[in-house]
Short mmCIF file of the C-alpha atoms (twelve columns), coordinates in Angstrom:
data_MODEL
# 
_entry.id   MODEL 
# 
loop_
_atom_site.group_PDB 
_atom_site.id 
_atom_site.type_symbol 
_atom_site.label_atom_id 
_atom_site.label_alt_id 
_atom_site.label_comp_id 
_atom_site.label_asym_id 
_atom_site.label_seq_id 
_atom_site.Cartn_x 
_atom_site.Cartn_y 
_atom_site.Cartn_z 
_atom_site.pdbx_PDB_model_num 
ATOM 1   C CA . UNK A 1   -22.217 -20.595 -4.376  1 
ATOM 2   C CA . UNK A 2   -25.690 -19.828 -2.615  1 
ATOM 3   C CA . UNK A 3   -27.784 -23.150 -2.411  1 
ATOM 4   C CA . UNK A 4   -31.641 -23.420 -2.659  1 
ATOM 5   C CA . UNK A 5   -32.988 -22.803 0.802   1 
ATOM 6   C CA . UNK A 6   -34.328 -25.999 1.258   1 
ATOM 7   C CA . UNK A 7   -31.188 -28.103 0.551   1 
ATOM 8   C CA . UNK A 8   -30.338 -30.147 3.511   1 
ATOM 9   C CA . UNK A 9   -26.975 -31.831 2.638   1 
ATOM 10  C CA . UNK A 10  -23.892 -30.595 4.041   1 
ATOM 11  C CA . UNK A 11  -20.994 -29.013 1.840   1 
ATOM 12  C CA . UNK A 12  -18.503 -31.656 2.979   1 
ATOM 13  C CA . UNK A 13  -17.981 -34.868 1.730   1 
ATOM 14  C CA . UNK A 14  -17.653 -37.976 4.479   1 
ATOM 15  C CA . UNK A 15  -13.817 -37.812 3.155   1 
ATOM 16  C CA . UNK A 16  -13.608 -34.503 3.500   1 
ATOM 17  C CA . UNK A 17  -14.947 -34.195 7.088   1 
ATOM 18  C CA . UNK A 18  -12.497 -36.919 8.095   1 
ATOM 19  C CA . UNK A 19  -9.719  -34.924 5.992   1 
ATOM 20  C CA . UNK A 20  -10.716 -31.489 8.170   1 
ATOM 21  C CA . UNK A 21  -10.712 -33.524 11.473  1 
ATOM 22  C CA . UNK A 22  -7.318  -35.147 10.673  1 
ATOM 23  C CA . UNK A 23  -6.144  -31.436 10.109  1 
ATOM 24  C CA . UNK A 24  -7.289  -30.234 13.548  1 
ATOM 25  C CA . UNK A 25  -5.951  -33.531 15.597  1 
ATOM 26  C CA . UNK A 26  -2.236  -32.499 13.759  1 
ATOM 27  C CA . UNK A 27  -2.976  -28.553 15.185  1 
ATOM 28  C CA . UNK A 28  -3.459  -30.493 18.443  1 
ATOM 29  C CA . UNK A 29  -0.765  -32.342 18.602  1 
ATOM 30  C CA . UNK A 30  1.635   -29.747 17.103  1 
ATOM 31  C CA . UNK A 31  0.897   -27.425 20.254  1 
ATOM 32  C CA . UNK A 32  0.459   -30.515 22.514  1 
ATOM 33  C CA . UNK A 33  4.642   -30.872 21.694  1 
ATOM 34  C CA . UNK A 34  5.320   -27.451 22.399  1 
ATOM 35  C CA . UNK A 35  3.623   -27.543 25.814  1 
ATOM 36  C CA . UNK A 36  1.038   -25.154 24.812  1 
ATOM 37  C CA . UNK A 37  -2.506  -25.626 26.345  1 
ATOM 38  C CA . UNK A 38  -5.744  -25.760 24.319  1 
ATOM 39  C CA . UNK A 39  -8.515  -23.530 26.733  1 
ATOM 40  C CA . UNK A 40  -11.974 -22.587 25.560  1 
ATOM 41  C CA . UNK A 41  -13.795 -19.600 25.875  1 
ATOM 42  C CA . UNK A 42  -17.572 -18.603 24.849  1 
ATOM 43  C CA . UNK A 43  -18.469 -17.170 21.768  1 
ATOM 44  C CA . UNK A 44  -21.339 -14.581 24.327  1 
ATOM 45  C CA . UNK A 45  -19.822 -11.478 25.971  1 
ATOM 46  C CA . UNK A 46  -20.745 -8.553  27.701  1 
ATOM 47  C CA . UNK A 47  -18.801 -6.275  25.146  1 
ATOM 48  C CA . UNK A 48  -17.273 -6.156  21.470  1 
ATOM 49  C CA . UNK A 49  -14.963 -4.825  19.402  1 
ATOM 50  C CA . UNK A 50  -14.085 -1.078  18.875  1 
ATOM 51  C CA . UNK A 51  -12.466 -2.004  15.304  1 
ATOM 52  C CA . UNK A 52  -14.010 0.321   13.297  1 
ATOM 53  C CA . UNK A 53  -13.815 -2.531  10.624  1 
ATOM 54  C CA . UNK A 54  -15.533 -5.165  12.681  1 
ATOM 55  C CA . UNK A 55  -19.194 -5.709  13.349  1 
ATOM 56  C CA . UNK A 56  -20.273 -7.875  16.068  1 
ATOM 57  C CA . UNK A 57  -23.473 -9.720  15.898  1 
ATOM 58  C CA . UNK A 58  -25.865 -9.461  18.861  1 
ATOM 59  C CA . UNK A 59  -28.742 -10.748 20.197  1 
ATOM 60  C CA . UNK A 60  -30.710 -10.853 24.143  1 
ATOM 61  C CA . UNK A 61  -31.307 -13.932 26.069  1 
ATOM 62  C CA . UNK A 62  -35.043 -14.470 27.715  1 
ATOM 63  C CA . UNK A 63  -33.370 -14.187 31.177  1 
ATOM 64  C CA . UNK A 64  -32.320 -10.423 30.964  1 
ATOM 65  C CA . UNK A 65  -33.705 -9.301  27.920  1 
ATOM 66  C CA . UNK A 66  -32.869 -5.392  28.792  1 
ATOM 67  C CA . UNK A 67  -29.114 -6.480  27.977  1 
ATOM 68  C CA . UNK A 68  -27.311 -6.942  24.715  1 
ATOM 69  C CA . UNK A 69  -24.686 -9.664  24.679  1 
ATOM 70  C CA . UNK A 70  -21.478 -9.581  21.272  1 
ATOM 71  C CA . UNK A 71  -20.877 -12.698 19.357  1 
ATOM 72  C CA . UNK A 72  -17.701 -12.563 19.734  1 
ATOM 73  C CA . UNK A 73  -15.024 -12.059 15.900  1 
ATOM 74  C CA . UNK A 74  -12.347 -13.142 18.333  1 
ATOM 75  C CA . UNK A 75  -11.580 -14.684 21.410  1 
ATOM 76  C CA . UNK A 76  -9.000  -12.803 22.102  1 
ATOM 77  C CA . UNK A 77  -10.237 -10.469 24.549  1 
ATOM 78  C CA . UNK A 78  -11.178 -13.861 26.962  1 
ATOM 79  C CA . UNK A 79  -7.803  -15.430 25.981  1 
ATOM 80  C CA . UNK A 80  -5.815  -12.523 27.453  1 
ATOM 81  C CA . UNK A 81  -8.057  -12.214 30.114  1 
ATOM 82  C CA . UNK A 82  -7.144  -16.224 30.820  1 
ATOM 83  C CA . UNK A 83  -3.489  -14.982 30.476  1 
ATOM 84  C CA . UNK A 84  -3.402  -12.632 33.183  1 
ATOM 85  C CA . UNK A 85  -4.909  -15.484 35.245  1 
ATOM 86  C CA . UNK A 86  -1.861  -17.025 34.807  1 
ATOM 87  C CA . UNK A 87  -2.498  -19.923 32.280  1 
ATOM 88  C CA . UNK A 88  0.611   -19.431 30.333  1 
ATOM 89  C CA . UNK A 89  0.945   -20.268 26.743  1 
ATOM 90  C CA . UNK A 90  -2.178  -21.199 25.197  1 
ATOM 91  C CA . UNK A 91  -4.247  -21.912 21.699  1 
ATOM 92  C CA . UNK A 92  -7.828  -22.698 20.591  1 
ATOM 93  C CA . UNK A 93  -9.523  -23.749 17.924  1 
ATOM 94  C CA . UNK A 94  -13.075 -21.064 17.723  1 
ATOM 95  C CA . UNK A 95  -15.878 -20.683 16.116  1 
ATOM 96  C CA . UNK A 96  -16.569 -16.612 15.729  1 
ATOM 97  C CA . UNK A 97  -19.311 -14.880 14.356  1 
ATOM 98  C CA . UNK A 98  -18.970 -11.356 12.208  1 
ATOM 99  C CA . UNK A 99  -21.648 -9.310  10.621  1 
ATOM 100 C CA . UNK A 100 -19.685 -8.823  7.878   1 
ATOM 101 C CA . UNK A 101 -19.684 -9.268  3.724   1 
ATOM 102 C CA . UNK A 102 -20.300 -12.325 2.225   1 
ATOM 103 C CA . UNK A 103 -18.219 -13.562 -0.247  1 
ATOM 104 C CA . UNK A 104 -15.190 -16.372 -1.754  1 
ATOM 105 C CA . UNK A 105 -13.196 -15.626 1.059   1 
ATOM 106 C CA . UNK A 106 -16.251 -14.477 3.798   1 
ATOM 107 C CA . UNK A 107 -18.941 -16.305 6.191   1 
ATOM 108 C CA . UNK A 108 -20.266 -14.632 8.729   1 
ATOM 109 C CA . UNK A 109 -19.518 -17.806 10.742  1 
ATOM 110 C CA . UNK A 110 -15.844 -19.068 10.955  1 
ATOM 111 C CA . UNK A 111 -13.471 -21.418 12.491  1 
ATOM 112 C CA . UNK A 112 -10.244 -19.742 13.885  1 
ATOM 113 C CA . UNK A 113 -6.811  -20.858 15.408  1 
ATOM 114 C CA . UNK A 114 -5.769  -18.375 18.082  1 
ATOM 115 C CA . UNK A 115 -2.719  -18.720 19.971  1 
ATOM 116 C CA . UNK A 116 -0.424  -16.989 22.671  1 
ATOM 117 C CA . UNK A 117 3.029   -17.683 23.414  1 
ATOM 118 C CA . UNK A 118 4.183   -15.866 26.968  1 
ATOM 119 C CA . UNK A 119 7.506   -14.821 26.525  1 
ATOM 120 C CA . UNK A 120 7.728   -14.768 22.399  1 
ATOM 121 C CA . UNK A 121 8.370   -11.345 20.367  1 
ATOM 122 C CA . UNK A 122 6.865   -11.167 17.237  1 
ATOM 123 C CA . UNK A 123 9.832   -12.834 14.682  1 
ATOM 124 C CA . UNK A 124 10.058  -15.824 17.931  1 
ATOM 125 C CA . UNK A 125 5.828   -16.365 16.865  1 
ATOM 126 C CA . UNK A 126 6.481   -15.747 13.021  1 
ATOM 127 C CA . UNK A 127 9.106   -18.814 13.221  1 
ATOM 128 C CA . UNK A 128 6.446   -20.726 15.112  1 
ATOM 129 C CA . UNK A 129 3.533   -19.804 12.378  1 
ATOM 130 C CA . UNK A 130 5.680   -20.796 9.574   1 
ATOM 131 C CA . UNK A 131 6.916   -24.171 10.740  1 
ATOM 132 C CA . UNK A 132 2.877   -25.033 11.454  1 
ATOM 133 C CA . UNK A 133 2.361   -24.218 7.568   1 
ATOM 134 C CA . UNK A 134 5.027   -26.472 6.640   1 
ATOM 135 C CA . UNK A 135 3.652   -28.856 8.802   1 
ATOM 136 C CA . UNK A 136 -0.071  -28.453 7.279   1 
ATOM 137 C CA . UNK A 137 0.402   -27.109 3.992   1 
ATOM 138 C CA . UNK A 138 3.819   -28.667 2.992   1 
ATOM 139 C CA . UNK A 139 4.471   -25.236 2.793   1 
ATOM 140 C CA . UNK A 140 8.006   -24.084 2.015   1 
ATOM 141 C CA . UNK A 141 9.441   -21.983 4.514   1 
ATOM 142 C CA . UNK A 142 7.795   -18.580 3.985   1 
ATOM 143 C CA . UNK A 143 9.618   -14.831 2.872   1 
ATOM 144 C CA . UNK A 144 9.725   -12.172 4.903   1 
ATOM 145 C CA . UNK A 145 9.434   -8.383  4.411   1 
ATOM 146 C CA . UNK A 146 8.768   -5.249  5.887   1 
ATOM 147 C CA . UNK A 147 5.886   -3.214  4.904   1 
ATOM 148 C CA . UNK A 148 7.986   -0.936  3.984   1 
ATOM 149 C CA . UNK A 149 10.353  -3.387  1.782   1 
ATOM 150 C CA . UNK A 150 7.353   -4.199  -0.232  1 
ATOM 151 C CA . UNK A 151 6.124   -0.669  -1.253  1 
ATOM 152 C CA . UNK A 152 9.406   0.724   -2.237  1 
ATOM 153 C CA . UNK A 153 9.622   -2.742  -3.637  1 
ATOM 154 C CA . UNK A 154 6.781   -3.276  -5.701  1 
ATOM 155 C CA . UNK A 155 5.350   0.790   -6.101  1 
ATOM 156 C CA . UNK A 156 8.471   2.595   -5.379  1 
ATOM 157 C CA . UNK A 157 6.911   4.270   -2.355  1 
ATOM 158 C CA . UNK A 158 8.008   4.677   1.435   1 
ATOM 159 C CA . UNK A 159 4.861   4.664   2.976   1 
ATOM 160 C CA . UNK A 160 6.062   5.973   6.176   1 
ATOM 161 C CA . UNK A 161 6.949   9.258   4.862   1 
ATOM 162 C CA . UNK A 162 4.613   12.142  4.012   1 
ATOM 163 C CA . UNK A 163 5.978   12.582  0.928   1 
ATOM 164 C CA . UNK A 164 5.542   9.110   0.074   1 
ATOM 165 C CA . UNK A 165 1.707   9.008   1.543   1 
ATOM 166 C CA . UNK A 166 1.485   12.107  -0.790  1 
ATOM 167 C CA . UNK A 167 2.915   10.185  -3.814  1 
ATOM 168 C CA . UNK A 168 1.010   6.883   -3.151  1 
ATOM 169 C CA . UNK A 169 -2.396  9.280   -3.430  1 
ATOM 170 C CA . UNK A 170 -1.214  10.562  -6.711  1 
ATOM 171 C CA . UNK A 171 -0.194  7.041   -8.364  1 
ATOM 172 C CA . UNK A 172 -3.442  5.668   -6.946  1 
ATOM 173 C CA . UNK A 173 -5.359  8.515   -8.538  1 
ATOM 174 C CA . UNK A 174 -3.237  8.284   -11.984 1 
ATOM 175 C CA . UNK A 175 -4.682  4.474   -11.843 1 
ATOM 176 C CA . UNK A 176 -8.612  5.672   -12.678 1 
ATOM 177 C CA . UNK A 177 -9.899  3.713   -10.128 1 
ATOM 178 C CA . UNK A 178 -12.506 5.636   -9.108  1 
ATOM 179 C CA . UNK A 179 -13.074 9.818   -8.626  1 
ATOM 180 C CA . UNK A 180 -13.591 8.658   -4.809  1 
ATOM 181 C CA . UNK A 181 -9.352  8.372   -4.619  1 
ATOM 182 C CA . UNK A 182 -8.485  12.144  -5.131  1 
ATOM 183 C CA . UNK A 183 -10.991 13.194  -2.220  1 
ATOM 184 C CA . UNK A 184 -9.765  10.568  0.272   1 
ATOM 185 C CA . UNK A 185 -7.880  12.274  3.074   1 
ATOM 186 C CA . UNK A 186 -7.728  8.995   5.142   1 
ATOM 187 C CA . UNK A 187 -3.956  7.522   4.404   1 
ATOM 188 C CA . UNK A 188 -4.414  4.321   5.619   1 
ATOM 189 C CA . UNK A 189 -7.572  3.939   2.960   1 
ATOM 190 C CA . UNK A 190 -5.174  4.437   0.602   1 
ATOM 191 C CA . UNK A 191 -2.302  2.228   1.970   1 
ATOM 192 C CA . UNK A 192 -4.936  -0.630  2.372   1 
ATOM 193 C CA . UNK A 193 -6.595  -0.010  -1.184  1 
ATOM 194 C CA . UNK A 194 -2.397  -0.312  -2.618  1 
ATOM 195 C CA . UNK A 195 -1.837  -3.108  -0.544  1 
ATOM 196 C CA . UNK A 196 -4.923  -4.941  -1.328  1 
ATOM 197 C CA . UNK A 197 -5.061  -4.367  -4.922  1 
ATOM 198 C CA . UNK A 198 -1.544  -4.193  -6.236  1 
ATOM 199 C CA . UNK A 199 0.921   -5.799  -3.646  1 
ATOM 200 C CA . UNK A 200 -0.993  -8.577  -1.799  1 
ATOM 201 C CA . UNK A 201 -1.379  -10.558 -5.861  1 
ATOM 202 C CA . UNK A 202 2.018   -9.922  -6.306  1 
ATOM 203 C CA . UNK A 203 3.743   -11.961 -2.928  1 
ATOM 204 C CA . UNK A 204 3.488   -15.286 -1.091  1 
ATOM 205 C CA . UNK A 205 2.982   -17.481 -4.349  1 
ATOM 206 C CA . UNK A 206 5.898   -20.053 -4.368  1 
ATOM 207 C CA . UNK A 207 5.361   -20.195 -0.470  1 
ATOM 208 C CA . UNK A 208 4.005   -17.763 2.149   1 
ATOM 209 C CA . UNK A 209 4.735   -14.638 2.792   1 
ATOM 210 C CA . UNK A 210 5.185   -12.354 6.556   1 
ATOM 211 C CA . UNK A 211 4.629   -8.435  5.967   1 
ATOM 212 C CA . UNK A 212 5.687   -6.969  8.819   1 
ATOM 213 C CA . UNK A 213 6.812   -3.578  10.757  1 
ATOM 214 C CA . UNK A 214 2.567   -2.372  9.629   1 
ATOM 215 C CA . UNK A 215 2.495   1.596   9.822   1 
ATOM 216 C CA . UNK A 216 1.728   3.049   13.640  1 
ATOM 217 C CA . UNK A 217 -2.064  3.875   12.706  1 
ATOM 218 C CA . UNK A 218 -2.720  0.204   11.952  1 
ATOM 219 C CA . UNK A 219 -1.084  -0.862  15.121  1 
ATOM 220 C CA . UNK A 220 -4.138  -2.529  16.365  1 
ATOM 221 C CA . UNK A 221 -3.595  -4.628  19.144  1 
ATOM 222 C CA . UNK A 222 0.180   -4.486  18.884  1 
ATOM 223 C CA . UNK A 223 3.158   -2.479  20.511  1 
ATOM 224 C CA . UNK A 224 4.658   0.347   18.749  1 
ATOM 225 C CA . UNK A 225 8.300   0.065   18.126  1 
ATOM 226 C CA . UNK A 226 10.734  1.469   20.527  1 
ATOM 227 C CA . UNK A 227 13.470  1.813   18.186  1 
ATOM 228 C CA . UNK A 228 10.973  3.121   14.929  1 
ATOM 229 C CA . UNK A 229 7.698   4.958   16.488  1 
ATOM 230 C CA . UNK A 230 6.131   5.005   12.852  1 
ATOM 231 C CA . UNK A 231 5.854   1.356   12.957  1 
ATOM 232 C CA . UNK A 232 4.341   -1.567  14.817  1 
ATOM 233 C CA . UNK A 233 5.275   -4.768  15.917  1 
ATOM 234 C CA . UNK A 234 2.503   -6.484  13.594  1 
ATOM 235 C CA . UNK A 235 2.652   -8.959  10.782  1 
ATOM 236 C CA . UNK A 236 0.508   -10.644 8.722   1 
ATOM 237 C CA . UNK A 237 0.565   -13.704 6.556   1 
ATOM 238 C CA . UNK A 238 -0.127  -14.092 2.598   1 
ATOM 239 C CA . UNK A 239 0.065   -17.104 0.698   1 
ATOM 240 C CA . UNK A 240 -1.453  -17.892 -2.665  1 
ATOM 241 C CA . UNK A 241 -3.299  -15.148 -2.980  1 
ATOM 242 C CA . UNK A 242 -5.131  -15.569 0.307   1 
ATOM 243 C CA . UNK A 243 -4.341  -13.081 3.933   1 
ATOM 244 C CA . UNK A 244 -4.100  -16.210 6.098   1 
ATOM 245 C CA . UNK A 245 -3.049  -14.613 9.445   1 
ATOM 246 C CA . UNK A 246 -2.208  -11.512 12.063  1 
ATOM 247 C CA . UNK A 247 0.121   -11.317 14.583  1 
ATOM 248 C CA . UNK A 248 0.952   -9.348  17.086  1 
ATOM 249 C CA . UNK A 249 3.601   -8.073  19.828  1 
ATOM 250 C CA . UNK A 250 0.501   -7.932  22.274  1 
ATOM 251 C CA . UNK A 251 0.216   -4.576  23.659  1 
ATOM 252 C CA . UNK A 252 -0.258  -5.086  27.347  1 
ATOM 253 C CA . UNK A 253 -0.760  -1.549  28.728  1 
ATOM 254 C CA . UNK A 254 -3.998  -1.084  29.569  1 
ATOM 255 C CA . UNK A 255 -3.834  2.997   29.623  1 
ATOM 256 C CA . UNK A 256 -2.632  2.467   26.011  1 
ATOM 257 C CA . UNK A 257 -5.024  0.173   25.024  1 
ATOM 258 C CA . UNK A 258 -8.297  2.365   26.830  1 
ATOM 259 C CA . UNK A 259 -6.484  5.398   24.784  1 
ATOM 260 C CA . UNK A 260 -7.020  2.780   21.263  1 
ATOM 261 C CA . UNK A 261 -10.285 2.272   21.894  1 
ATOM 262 C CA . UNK A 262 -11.000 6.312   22.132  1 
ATOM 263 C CA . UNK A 263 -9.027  6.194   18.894  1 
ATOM 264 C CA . UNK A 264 -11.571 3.412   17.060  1 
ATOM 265 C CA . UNK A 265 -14.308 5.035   18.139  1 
ATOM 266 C CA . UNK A 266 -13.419 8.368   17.122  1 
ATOM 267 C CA . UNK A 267 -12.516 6.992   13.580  1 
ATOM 268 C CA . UNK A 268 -16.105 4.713   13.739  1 
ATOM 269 C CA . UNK A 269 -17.547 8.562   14.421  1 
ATOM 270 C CA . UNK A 270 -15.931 9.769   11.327  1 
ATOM 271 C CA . UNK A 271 -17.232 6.900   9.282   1 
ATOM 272 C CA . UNK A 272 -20.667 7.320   10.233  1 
ATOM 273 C CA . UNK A 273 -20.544 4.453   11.928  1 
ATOM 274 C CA . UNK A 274 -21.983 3.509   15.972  1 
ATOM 275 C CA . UNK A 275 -20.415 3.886   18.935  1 
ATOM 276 C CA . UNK A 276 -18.897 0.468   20.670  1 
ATOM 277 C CA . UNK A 277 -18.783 0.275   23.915  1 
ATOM 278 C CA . UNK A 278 -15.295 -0.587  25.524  1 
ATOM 279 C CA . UNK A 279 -14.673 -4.317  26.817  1 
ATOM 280 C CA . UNK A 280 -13.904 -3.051  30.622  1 
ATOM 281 C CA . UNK A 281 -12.910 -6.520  31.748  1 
ATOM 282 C CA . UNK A 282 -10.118 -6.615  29.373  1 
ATOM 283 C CA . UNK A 283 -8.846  -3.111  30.567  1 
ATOM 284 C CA . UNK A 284 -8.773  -4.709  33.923  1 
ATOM 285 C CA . UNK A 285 -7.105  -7.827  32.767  1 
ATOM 286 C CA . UNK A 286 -4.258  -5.745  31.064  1 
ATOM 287 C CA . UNK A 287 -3.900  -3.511  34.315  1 
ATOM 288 C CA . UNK A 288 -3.657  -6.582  36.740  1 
ATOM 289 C CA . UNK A 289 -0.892  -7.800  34.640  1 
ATOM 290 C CA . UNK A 290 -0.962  -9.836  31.151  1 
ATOM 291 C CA . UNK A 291 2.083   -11.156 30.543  1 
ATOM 292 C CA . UNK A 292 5.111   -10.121 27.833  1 
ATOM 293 C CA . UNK A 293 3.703   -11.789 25.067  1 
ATOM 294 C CA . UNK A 294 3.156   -12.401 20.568  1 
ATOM 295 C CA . UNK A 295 -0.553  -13.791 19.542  1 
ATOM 296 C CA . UNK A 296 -1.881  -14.889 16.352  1 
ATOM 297 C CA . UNK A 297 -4.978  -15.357 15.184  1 
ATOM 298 C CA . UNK A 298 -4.887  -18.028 11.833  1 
ATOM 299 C CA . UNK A 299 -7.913  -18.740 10.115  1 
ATOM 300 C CA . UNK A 300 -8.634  -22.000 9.407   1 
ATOM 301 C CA . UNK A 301 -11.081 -22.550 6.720   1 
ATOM 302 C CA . UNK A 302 -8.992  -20.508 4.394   1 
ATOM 303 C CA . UNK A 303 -5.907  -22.589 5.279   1 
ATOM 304 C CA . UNK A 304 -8.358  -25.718 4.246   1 
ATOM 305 C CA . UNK A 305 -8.928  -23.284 0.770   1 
ATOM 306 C CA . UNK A 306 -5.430  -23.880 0.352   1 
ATOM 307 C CA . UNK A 307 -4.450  -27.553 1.395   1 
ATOM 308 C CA . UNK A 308 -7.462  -28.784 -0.648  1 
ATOM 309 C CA . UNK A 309 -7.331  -26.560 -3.680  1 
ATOM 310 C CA . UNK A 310 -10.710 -25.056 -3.032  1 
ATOM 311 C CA . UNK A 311 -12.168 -21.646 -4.759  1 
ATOM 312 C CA . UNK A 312 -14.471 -20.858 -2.107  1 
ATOM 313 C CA . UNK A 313 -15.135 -20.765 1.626   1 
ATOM 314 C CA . UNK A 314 -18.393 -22.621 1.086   1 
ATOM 315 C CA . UNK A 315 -16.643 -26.052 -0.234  1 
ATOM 316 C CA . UNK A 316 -14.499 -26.153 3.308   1 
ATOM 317 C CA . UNK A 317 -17.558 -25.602 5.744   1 
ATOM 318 C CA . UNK A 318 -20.263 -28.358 6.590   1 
ATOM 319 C CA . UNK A 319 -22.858 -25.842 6.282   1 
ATOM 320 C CA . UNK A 320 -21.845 -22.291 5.109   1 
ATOM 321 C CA . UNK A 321 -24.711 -19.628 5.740   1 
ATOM 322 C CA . UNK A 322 -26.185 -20.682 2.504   1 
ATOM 323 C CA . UNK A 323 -27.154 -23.943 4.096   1 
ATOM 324 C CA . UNK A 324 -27.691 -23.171 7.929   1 
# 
């Protein structure tokens, strides 16, 4: 899909731009009926991300050029931090920036649809997610599983089990994927390489499809489960082939979360990869109080893949990095 570096024309056709602008005035006034407020926060930050699969891009501004400010792969962090301010339920539409691959489903500039709703667990938001794909997609209403459902389901494993971690190394291994399988010790490698590869093409064709219940060690930004420790209150969307979106029960303990962020940078340590520093003003939004809360984070030039057909990420974007 890369164009000739000169090329000035935009990947969007005038019907298509009006087609994307009618799809974000529908967003609008699907939240605007729920009573949910559209904020805005900026795409600079003092801090990143500790994901240890994330990569923030950076740069220095003339002003102070002895500091390094994030482009920011989410706005999360400001969203909650607008939460504990007291806005209530909220959504925006974002641009955010990762130095990341490039590829069919990849730019390192992308528009997402983030949204909290105070007061929501995570089945209350998974309702709410797949009534807006109805509404944009003509969806049908999606399937639901847990992560566990679909490996004993579709592999015959219980990945939350050592004996079924052990088996899932041995069937990935018996699949000749690569010698690099038998000497990987990390489990959730392997639960991501059998999710990706042989369960993910297998669900959410005939409409979409919510995985949740994700093992404890991909917990992310989510609460554990009181009532199951090895799982957590996560989900994720697939439909058509494409991961759409990820949800969370927000975790909103901020001794917790400073303990995660240890945890990611450990694990970025392991992987040879740099330290991140920790995003302090979200520690101290979390310990002044965010509220009991489920957030999503949709993103929306793959959902345009979908509604218009298209193969690649490039042929939804006005100008895709191949023509910035």
């Amino acid at each position: 899909m890369q164009q000739s570096s000169d090329s000035w024309q935009p990947g969007l056709s005038p019907q298509r731009l009006r087609e994307r602008a009618q799809c974000m005035a529908t967003i609008r006034e699907f939240f605007a009926q729920r009573g949910v407020l559209e904020v805005d926060t900026p795409i600079l930050a003092s801090a990143g991300v500790t994901d240890p699969h994330l990569s923030n891009a950076t740069t220095t501004l003339s002003w102070q050029t002895d500091k390094q400010w994030y482009l920011q792969t989410s706005p999360e962090y400001a969203m909650k931090r607008l939460l504990a301010a007291g806005s209530g339920c909220i959504y925006q539409i974002a641009k955010v920036i990762r130095d990341d691959e490039v590829g069919r489903f990849h730019n390192p500039e992308f528009s997402m649809l983030e949204w909290y709703r105070v007061g929501f667990d995570e089945h209350q938001l998974m309702d709410e997610v797949d009534l807006l794909l109805q509404t944009l997609l003509q969806a049908e209403p999606a399937q639901r599983y847990t992560y566990q459902q679909v490996f004993k389901r579709y592999l015959n494993i219980d990945p939350l089990t050592d004996q079924g971690l052990n088996e899932l190394k041995a069937w990935l291994v018996a699949q000749n994927i690569g010698d690099w399988v038998s000497q990987e010790n990390d489990n959730d490698v392997l639960l991501h390489l059998a999710m990706s590869h042989y369960i993910e093409p297998l669900i959410g064709k005939a409409s979409p499809c919510f995985i949740y219940n994700f093992p404890a060690s991909q917990a992310a930004l989510a609460q554990l489960d009181t009532d199951d420790s090895r799982v957590a209150r996560r989900f994720e969307v697939y439909y058509q082939g494409i991961e759409l979106a990820n949800g969370f029960y927000e975790l909103t303990d901020a001794q917790v979360q400073a303990a995660r962020f240890a945890e990611d940078n450990q694990q970025r340590q392991t992987m040879g990869r740099p330290q991140a520093a920790t995003d302090k003003k979200l520690l101290a939004a979390l310990a002044a109080g965010v509220p009991d809360c489920a957030g999503v984070a949709l993103g929306l030039d793959r959902l345009l893949m979908l509604k218009w057909g298209a193969q690649h990420i490039d042929e939804v974007q006005s100008f895709s990095i191949h023509r910035a």
